[in-house]
LUMDRENLO-238915 format. One line per 4 residues: number of its first residue (from 1); their letters; for each residue x, y, z of C-alpha. Coordinates in steps of 0.5 Angstrom, whole numbers, plus 500, padded with zeros to 3 digits. Example, Ala and Ser with C-alpha at 12.3 -4.5 7.8 and 13.67 -1.06 7.14 Angstrom:
1	as	525 491 516 | 527 498 514
This chain:
1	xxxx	880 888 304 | 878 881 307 | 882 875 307 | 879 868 308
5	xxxx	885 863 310 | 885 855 310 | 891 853 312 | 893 846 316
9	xxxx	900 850 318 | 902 856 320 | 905 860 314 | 908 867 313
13	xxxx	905 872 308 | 906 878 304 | 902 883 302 | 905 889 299
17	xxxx	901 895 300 | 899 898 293 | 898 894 288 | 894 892 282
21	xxxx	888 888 281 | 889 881 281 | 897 880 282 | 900 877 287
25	xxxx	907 880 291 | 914 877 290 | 918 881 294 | 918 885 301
29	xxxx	918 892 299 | 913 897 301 | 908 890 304 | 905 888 310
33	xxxx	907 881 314 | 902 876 316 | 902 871 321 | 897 866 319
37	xxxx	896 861 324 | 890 855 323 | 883 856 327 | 881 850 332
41	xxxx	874 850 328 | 878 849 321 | 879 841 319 | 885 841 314
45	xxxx	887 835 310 | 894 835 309 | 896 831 303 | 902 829 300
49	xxxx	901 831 293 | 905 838 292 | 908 844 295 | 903 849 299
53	xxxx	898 852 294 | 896 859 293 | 889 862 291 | 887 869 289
57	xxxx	880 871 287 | 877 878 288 | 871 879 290 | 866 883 287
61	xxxx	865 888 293 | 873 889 291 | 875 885 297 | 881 880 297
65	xxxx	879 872 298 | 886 868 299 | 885 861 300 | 892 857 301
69	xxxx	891 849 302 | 897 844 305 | 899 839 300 | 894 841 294
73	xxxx	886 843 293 | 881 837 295 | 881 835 287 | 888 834 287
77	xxxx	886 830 294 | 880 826 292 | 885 824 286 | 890 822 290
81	xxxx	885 818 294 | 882 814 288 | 890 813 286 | 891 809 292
85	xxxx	884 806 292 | 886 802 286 | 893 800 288 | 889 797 293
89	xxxx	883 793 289 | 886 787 291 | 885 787 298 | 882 780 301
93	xxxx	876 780 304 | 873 776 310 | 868 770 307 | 867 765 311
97	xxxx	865 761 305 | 872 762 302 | 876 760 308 | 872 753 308
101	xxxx	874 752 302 | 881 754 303 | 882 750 309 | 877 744 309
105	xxxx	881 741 303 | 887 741 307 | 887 737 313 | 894 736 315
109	xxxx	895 744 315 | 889 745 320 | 891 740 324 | 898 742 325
113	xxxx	896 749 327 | 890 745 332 | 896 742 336 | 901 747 336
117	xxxx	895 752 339 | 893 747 344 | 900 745 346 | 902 752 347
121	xxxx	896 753 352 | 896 746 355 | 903 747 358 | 902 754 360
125	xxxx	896 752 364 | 899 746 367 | 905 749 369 | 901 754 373
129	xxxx	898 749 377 | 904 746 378 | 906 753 381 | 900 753 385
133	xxxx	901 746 389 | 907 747 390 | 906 754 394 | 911 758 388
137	xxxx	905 761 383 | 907 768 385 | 914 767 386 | 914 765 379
141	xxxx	910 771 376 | 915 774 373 | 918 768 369 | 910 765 367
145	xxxx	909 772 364 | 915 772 360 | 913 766 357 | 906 767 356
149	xxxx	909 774 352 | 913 769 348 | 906 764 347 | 902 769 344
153	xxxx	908 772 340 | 910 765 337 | 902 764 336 | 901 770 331
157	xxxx	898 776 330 | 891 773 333 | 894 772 340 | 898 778 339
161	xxxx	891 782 340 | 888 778 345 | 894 780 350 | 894 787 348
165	xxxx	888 787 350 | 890 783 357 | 897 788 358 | 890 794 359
169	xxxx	888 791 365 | 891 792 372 | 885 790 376 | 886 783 371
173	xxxx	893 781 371 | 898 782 376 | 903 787 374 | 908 782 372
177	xxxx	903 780 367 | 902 787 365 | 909 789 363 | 911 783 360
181	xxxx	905 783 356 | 904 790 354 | 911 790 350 | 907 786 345
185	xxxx	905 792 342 | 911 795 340 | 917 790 341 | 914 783 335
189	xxxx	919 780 332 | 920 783 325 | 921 781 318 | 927 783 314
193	xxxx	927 790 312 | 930 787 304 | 923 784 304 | 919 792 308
197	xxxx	923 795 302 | 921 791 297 | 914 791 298 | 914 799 299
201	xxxx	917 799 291 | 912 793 289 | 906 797 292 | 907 804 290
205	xxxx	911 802 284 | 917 806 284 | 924 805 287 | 925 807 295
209	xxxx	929 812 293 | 924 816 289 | 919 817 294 | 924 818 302
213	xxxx	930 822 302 | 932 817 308 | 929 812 311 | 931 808 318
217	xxxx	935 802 316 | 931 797 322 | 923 798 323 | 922 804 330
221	xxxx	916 799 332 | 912 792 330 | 905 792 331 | 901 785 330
225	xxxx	899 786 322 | 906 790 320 | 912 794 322 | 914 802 322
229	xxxx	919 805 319 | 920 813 320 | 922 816 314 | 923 823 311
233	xxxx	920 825 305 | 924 826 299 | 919 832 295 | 918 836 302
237	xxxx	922 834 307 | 916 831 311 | 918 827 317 | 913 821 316
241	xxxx	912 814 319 | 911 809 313 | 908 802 316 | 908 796 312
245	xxxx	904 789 313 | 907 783 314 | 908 778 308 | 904 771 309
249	xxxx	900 775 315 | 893 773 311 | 895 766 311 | 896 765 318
253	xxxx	889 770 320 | 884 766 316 | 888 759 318 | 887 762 326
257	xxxx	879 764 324 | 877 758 321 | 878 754 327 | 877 761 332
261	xxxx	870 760 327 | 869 752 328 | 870 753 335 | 864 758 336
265	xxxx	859 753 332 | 861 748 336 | 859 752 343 | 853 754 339
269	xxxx	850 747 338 | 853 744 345 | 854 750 350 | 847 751 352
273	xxxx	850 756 358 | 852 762 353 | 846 764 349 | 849 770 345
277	xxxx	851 768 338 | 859 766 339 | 859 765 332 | 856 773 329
281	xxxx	861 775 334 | 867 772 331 | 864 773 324 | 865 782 327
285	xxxx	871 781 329 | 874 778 323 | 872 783 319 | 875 788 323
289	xxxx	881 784 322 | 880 784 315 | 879 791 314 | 886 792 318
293	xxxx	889 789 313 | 887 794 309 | 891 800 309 | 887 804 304
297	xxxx	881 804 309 | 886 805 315 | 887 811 312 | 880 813 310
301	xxxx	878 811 317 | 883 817 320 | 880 822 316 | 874 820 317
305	xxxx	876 821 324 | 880 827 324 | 874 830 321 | 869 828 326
309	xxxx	874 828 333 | 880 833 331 | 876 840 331 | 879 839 339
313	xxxx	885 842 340 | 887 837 345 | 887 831 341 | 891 830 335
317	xxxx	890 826 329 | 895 825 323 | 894 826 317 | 895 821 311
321	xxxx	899 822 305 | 895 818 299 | 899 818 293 | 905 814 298
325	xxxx	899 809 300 | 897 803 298 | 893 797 300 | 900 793 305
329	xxxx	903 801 305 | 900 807 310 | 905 813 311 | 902 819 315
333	xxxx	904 824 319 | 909 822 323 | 908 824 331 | 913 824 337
337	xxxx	910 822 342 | 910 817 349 | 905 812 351 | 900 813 356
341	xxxx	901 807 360 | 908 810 362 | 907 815 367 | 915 817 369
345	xxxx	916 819 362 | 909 823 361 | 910 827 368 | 917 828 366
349	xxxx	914 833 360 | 911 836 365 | 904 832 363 | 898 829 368
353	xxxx	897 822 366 | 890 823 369 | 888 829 365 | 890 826 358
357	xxxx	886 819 360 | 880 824 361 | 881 827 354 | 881 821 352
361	xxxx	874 819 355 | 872 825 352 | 873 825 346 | 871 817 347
365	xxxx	863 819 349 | 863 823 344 | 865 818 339 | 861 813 342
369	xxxx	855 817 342 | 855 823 338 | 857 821 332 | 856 813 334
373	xxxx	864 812 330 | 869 810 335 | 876 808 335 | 875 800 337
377	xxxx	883 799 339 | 885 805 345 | 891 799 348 | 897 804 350
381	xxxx	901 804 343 | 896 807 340 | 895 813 345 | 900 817 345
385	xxxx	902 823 349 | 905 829 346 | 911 834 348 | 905 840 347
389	xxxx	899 835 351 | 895 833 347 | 892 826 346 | 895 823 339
393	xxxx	890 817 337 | 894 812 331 | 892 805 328 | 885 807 325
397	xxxx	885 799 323 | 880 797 327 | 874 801 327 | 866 801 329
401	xxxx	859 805 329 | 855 806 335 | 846 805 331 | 843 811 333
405	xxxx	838 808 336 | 842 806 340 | 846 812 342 | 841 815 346
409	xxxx	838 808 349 | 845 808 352 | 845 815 356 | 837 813 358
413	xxxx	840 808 360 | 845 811 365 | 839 816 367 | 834 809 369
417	xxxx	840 806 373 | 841 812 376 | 833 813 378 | 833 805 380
421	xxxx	828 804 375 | 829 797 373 | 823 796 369 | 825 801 364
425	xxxx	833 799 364 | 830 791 362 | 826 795 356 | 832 799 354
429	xxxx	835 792 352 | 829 792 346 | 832 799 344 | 840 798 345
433	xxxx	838 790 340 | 840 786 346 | 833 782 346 | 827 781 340
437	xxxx	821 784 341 | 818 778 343 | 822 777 350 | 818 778 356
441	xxxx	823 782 360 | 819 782 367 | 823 776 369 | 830 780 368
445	xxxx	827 786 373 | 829 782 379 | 835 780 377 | 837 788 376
449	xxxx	835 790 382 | 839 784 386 | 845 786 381 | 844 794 382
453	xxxx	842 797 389 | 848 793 392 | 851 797 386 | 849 804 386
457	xxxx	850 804 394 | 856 808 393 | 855 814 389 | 855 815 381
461	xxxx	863 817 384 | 865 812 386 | 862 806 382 | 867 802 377
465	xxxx	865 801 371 | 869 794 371 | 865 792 376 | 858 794 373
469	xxxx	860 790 366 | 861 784 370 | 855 784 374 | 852 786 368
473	xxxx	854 781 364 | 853 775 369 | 846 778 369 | 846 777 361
477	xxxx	848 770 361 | 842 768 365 | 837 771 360 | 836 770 352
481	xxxx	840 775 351 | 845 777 343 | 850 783 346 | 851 786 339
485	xxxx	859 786 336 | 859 794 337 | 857 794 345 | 862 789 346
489	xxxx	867 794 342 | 865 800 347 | 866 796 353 | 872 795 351
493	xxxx	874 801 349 | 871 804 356 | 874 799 360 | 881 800 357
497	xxxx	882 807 358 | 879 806 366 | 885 801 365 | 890 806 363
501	xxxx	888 811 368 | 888 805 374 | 897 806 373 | 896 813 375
505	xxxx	891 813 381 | 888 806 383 | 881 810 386 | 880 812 379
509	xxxx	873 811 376 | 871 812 369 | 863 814 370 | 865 819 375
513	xxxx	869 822 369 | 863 820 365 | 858 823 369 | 858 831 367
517	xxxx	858 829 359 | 852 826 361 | 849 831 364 | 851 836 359
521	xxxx	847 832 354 | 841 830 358 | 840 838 359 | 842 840 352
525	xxxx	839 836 347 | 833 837 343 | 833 828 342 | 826 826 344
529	xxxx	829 820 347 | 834 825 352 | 828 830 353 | 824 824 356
533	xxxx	829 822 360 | 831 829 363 | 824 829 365 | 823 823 367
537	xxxx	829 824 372 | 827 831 374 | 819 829 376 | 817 824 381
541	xxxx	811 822 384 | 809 829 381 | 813 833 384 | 819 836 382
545	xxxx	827 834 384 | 831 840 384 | 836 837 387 | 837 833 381
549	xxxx	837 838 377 | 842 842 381 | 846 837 381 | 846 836 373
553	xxxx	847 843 372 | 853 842 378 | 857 835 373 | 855 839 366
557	xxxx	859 846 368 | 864 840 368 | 863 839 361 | 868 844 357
561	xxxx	863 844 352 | 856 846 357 | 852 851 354 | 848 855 359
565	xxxx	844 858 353 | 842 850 351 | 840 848 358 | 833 846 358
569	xxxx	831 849 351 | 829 843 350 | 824 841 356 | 821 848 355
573	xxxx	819 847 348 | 815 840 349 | 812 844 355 | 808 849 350
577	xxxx	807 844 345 | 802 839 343 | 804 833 347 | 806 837 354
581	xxxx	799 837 358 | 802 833 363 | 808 836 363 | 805 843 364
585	xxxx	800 840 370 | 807 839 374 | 810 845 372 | 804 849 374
589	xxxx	803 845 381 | 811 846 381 | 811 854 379 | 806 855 386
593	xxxx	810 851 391 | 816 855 388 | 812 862 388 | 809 861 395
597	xxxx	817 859 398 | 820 865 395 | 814 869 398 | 813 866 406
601	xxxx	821 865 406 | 822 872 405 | 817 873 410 | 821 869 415
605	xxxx	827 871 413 | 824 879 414 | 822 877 421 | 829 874 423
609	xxxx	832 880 421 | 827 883 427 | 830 886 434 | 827 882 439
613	xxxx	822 886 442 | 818 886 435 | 818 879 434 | 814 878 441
617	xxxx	809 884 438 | 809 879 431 | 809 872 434 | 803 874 439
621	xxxx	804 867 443 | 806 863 436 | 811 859 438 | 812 857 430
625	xxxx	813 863 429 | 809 869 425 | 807 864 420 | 802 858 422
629	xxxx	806 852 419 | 812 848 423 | 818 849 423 | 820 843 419
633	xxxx	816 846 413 | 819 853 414 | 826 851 413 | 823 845 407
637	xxxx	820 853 404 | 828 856 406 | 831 850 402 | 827 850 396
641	xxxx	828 858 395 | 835 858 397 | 836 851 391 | 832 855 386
645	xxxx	838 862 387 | 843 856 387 | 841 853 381 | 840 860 378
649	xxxx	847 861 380 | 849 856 376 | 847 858 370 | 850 865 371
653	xxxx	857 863 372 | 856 859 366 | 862 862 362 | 857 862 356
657	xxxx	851 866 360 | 849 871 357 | 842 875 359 | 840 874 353
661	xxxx	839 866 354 | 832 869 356 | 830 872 350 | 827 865 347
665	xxxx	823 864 352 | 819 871 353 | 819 870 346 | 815 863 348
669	xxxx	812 866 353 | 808 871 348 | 804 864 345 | 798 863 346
673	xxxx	799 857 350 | 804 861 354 | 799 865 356 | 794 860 358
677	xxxx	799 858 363 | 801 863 365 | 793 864 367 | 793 858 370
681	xxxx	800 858 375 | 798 865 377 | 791 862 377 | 794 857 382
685	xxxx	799 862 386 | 792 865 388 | 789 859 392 | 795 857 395
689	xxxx	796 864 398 | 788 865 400 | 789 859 403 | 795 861 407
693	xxxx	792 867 409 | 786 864 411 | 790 860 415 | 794 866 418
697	xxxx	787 869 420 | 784 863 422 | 790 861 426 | 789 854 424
701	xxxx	795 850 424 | 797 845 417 | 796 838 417 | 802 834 418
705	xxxx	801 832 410 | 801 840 409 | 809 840 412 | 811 837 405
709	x	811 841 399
């Protein structure tokens, strides 16, 4: 009997031992317990629609297959989706048309809004100046910074996204800026809870008290666009989290972003210092806002997520109850959970910050340049650290896509920086969308290498990745450069998870986490782009760099998801193809020089190894040794030979070796190409140990550009 099992819980089966075909037991006698726990790999979306529903089919081999679903089957799913989709039809959408239309006629109201903006700021600014005249700008730290939190908090929701993104910042703000701050993600003033309840009823157009069993009095949280209330729902007892939007928040957002969007059109027409597009981007972050609102998308931006990112057991995504779901009302899966930025309570858990910040810039780099769809808002309150150690991520509102272009022009991006080949990183920009086909970028390539040797003076592990986007960015703002919205995203998204890890280690550095995601790709990868860059970063002036490749092979292991059954497959298939003539020359010239030091090293080694009295009898007056070649050759054949055992120890102790990794390519080798290579690598080892044996006969020493391999 085979049993087949979908289930998002573990759940407990009965199975009597004896029974007809196509009856399911109800009762104990004579039957078997089963513990059926959900397998990593399996994605589950568990709605809020019925009870656990059971399937029974036999199979015509006379096996069983049982199918148990949490909250319905996908029908029932995909209704109740639709349901919560039309309660949410009228959900506004960003037009900058429309808001001309609604604010261009009321004068008085924008002027209004003008004033209260610039005199808030305006004082702000000037008591800071005042602070700093009179020797007291840091003895009054704490008491600016609780007013700059109470600013942005009378300003509304748009300043109150500006200052969560601040509160990320260490290497920014002071720490009393930090935590003042940071408590705009949670602690907003809330609405009255009459008004919470009565657009829950309105909404999902039913009486509170036929959905929630119970429902907390007062808001647990406030977010920017709305408060959350923890509930218990009343048809299966779920604990949920339900969030409600704030009423008016529509006005007081596309009031903020017709004059946000004013201002931008007036830098575009007389600020010729910035050259990127102020107004595209505003128009982007408007529609993110937007979409925010709403909460209908949210969901469906979380079980997209979920479906994409959840497969790993580390990171936890919650699940969306739909039929309690509507445009101004989300309720999911509640989590209990403690943000990242507050370290003493995680390490109380028995938690490490650090390695929850590095599940996060995994599963980061996999959102940005797997599967291009990232989370766009990581600030603290929306990643929390679970009692069991997981990563949960909340508030799907603001989400963006990497184009899949550009998701590999990123991770060449990274290979050109490594090599310092600046040319390639100025015609990258091409590729990633930042300059039009038309932009001569020959006048950029000084401006990188200025920026980046000072740079990349320090090793890959010791480069901070704000450092880099700010002397990236004051090379863009030099140039014709339109950095598109999804770029502006990403650097965020980086730059606020190397915040977050900055509380717990100051040294920390963000690439350094990064790197083995990198190699891991660059060695697995079939993409044309990425298998170029691979061998791009391995040859070099026709000669092959073990030692990149030993240090690819070193950061990839690191990478929980490295395969050594992948690594270099796909270099190895453009070697015997149509377009690898070029890359089979260096390969041939690298298979002799690796060939010839494994055979004179072993020599070497051989004569080493020899009493005294034989080596005289060897040696015959050389004072190199048995061999005609200087010693600095020697031990360069020694390092070589002892690189290539180390690299193959690498790919052995790989927790997926298997002999069996091999089998590809002796199948690749039986091709008539292969076999033409194989001619002329054999073909090449010949002249090359005829010449050395001359050598040996002749005794001629090498020349000293022989003493290179």
């Amino acid at each position: 009997m085979v049993v087949v099992v979908a289930v998002g819980q573990p759940l407990t089966l009965w199975w009597r031992t004896s029974r007809a075909k196509g009856s399911f037991p109800h009762c104990k006698r004579d039957s078997i317990r089963l513990r059926v726990r959900p397998a990593r790999s399996v994605l589950v979306e568990a709605e809020a629609r019925a009870a656990p529903t059971l399937r029974v089919r036999d199979i015509d081999d006379g096996s069983v297959k049982v199918q148990i679903y949490q909250g319905g089957d996908r029908t029932d799913d995909l209704q109740a989706e639709a349901r919560a989709m039309a309660r949410a039809s009228n959900a506004s959408v960003y037009s900058p048309q429309l808001l001309v239309g609604k604010y261009g006629s009321r004068p008085v109201k924008v002027i209004r809004r003008t004033l209260k903006i610039l005199i808030a700021l305006g004082s702000f600014g000037l008591k800071l100046l005042v602070d700093q005249r009179n020797g007291v700008l840091n003895q009054n730290k704490r008491l600016r910074a609780a007013e700059l939190r109470r600013i942005f908090t009378r300003l509304g929701p748009t300043f109150v996204k500006l200052g969560q993104g601040l509160s990320t910042r260490p290497d920014v703000c002071p720490p009393e800026y930090l935590e003042e701050l940071s408590e705009l993600q949670d602690a907003l003033p809330t609405f009255p809870d009459t008004e919470a309840f009565s657009c829950i009823e309105r909404e999902l157009e039913r009486p509170l008290d036929s959905v929630f069993s119970s429902i907390s009095p007062s808001p647990i949280a406030a977010a920017s666009l709305g408060q959350v209330y923890k509930a218990q729902l009343k048809y299966s007892g779920q604990v949920v989290a339900v969030k409600v939007q704030r009423p008016g928040i529509e006005e007081a957002i596309g009031l903020d972003f017709y004059l946000i969007r004013g201002l931008g059109i007036f830098i575009n027409k007389y600020v010729d210092v910035i050259t990127t597009d102020v107004v595209a981007l505003i128009d982007e972050f408007a529609r993110r806002v937007y979409q925010e609102l709403n909460y209908v998308q949210e969901g469906r931006n979380a079980r997209r997520f979920k479906k994409l990112y959840a497969d790993k057991e580390e990171v936890l995504v919650p699940d969306i109850f739909w039929d309690y779901t509507s445009g101004k009302v989300l309720t999911m899966e509640w989590v209990d959970g403690v943000k990242l930025n507050e370290q003493d309570a995680i390490e109380r858990q028995g938690l490490k910050v650090l390695d929850l910040v590095n599940t996060g810039i995994q599963c980061s780099l996999r959102q940005l340049l797997e599967y291009g769809y990232f989370h766009a808002d990581p600030h603290p309150g929306n990643l929390l650290a679970t009692p069991e150690g997981k990563l949960a991520f909340l508030d799907f509102g603001m989400m963006s896509e990497t184009p899949e272009e550009a998701r590999f022009a990123i991770i060449g991006h990274v290979v050109h920086m490594v090599n310092r080949d600046y040319e390639a990183m100025a015609r990258d920009y091409y590729a990633l969308d930042f300059l039009s086909p038309d932009v001569d970028v020959s006048p950029i390539v000084p401006a990188l290498r200025d920026f980046f040797d000072d740079a990349l003076n320090s090793t890959v592990s010791e480069l901070n990745f704000k450092t880099l986007v700010d002397g990236l960015g004051a090379v863009l703002y030099q140039y014709p450069f339109n950095v598109p919205a999804y770029y502006a995203l990403i650097l965020r998204s980086l730059t606020v998870l190397e915040g977050l890890a900055l509380y717990a280690d100051p040294n920390f550095k963000v690439l350094a986490a990064s790197y083995p995601y990198f190699a891991k790709r660059l060695l697995t990868d079939p993409n044309p782009y990425l298998r170029d860059a691979l061998i791009e970063l391995l040859f070099k002036d026709g000669k092959f760099r073990w030692n990149r490749l030993e240090n690819l092979l070193v950061q990839g292991k690191k990478d929980r998801d490295f395969s050594a059954k992948d690594a270099l497959q796909p270099v190895l298939k453009l070697l015997l193809g149509s377009d690898g003539e070029e890359l089979r020359t260096l390969v041939i010239k690298e298979a002799v020089r690796v060939t010839e030091a494994f055979i004179w090293g072993t020599v070497i080694d051989t004569y080493n190894s020899m009493p005294n009295f034989m080596r005289a009898l060897v040696v015959n007056g050389n004072a190199t040794g048995p061999l005609v070649m200087s010693i600095a050759e020697q031990e360069s054949m020694i390092e070589l030979r002892d690189q290539v055992f180390r690299i193959w120890g690498l790919l052995r102790s790989s927790e997926s070796f298997d002999p069996a990794l091999l089998q590809p390519i002796l199948q690749v080798l039986q091709q008539p190409e292969a076999r033409n290579l194989g001619g002329r690598v054999i073909g090449g080892i010949t002249q090359r140990l005829a010449a050395r044996l001359l050598q040996q006969v002749l005794r001629v020493p090498t020349t000293a550009s022989a003493s290179t391999l």
